[in-house]
C-alpha positions in Angstrom: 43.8 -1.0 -93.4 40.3 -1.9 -92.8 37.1 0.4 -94.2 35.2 1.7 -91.1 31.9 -0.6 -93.1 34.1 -3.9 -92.5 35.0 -2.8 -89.2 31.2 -2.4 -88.3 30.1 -6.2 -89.4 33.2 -7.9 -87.1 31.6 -9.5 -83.9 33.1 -8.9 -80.2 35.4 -11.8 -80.6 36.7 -10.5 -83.7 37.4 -6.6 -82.0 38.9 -8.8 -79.1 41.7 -10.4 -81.5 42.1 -7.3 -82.8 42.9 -5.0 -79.8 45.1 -8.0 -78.5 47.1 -8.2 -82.0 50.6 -6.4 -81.3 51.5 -6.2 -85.1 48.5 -3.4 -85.0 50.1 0.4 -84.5 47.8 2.8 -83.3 48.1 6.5 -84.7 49.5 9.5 -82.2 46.6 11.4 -80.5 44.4 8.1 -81.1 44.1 8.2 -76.9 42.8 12.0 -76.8 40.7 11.8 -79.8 38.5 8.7 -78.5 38.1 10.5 -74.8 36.7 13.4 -76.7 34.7 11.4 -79.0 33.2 9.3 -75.4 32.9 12.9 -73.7 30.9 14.6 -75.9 28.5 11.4 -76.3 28.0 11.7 -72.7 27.0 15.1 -73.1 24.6 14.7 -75.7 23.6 11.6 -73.9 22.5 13.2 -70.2 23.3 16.5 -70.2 26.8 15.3 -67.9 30.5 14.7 -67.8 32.3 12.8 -65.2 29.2 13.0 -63.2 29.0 16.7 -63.5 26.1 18.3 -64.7 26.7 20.8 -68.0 26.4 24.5 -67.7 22.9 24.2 -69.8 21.4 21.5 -67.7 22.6 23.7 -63.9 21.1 26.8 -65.6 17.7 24.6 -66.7 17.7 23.0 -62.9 17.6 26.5 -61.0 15.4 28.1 -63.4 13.2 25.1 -62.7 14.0 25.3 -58.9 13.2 28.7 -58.4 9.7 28.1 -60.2 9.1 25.4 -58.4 9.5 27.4 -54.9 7.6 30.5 -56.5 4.3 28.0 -57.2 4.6 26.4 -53.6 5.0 30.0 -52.2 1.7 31.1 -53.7 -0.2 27.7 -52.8 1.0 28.0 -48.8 0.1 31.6 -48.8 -3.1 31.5 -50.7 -4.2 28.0 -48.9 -2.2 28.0 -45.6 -2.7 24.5 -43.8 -5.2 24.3 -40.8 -3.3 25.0 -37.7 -4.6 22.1 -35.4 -2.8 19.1 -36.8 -3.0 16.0 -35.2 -1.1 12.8 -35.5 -2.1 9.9 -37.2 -1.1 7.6 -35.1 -2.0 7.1 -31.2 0.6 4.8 -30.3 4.3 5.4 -30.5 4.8 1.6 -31.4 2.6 1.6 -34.4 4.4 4.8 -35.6 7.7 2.9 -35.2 6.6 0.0 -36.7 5.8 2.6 -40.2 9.0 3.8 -40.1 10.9 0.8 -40.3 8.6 -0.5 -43.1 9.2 2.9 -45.0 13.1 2.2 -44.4 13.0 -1.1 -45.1 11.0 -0.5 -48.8 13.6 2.4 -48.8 16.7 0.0 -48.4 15.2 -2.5 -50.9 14.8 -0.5 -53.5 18.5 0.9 -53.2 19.6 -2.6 -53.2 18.3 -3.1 -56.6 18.9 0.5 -58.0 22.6 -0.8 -56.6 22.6 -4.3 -58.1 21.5 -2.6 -61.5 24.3 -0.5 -61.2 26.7 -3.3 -60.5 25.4 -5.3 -63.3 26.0 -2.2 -66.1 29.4 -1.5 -64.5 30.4 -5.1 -65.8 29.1 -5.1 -69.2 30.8 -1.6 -69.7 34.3 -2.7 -68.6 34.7 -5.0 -71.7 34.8 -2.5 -74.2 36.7 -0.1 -71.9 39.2 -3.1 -71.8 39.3 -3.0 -75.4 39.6 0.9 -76.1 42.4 0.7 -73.3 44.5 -2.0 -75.3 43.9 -0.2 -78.8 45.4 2.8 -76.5 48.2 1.0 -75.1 49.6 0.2 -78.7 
């Protein structure tokens, strides 16, 4: 059996061999230890697990929320907005042609947020492979 310092200094290719090796037996429980070992990293990480939020960071978010709305509460009651508003443009067409630019920058920068997403969803399935295999066995 390997030290956990030699198993630190082998390279992907090596960790590759080695979850593909079938002469390798993987301890009971191995499966439910790692998923708690991943979960709680993601919870230290950002505050979530499996996309939901932890009890801390809802509580932090509503606390935050409800100050938020108290502070605009007291800035539209003690400077209320002028009631003759106009619009700021005079022709429908030009209006138009701003809100298909603001959609447009809107759509391109979900694009990349989306492509970004794609890219990291890659790199992470290779050592989801590998954890899977080491599972398998």
């Amino acid at each position: 059996m390997k030290k956990i310092e030699e198993i630190e200094k082998l390279d992907f290719e090596d960790l590759q061999k080695a979850a593909q090796d079938s002469s390798i037996t993987v301890p009971d429980g191995l499966q439910d230890r790692l998923e708690q070992v991943i979960d709680a990293k993601l919870l230290m990480e950002d505050g979530t697990l499996d996309g939901i939020p932890s009890l801390r960071t809802r509580i932090a978010a509503g606390v935050l929320g409800v100050a938020a709305a108290c502070i605009a509460t007291f800035f539209f009651l003690r400077y209320p907005q002028k009631p003759n508003l106009k619009d700021t443009f005079d022709d429908p067409y030009l209006a138009y042609a701003e809100v298909e630019k603001a959609f447009s920058r809107i759509s391109d920068e979900m694009s990349k947020a989306a492509g970004k997403s794609f890219q990291a969803a890659r790199i992470i399935e290779k050592p989801k492979e590998i954890i899977r295999k080491i599972n398998e066995k």
